[in-house]
C-alpha positions in Angstrom: 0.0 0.0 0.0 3.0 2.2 0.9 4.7 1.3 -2.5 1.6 2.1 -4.0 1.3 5.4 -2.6 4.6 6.9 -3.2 4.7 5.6 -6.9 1.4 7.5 -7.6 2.6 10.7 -5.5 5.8 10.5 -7.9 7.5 10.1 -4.5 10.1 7.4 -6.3 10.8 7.1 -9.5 10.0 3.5 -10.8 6.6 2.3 -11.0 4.6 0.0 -9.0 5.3 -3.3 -10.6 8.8 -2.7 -10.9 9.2 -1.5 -7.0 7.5 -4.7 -6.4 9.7 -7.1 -8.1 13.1 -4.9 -6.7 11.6 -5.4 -3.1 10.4 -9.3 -3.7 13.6 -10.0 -5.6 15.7 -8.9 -2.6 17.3 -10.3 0.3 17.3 -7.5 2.4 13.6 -7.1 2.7 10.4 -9.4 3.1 6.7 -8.6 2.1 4.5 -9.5 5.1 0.4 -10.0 4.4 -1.7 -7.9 5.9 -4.0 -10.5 7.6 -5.8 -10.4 10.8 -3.0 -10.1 13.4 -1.4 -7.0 11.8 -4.9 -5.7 11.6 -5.2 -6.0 15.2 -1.7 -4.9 16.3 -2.5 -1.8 13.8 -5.5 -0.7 15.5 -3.7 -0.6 18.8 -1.4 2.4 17.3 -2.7 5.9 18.9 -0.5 7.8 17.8 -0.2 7.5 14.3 -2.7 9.5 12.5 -2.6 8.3 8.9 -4.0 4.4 8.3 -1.1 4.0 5.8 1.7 4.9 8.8 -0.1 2.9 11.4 -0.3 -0.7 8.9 3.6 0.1 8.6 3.8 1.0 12.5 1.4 -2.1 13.1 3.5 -4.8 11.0 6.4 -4.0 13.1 5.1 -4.2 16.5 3.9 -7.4 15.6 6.9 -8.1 14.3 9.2 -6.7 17.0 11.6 -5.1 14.9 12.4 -1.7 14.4 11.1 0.9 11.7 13.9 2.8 9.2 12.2 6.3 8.3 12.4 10.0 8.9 8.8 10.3 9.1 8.4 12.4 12.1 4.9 11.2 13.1 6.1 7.2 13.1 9.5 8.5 15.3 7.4 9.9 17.6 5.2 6.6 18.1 5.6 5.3 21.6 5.2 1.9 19.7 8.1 1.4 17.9 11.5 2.0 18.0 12.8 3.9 14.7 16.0 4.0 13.0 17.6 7.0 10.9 
């Protein structure tokens, strides 16, 4: 959804399919479904505003791992620790 938003908002430069294919053809990342449990961990974020920001802040609570971004709205989230 992310990758979806910044290719229309001209945010990055390659298009949709082809950020898909770079991110599912790497090593260093890993697409996770949104199912149920990220849903839930997602609707626990208060402190993320945009829906968007709190799937991303979700995934990785549920994950336990840490967040790379400057986004100043997700650094501030008491649930997550960010990186950058």
């Amino acid at each position: 959804m992310e990758l979806l938003y910044l290719s229309e908002m001209k945010r990055v430069e390659l298009q949709l399919d082809e950020l898909v294919e770079v991110v599912s053809s790497s090593t260093n990342y890993e697409i996770i479904p949104v199912h149920s449990e990220v849903v839930l961990a997602a609707a626990s974020i208060d402190d993320v505003p945009e829906l968007h920001d709190r799937v991303i802040v979700g995934t990785a609570k549920w994950l336990d791992v840490p967040i790379l971004t400057s986004d100043r709205a997700i650094k501030q989230s008491k649930h997550v620790q960010t990186i950058w």
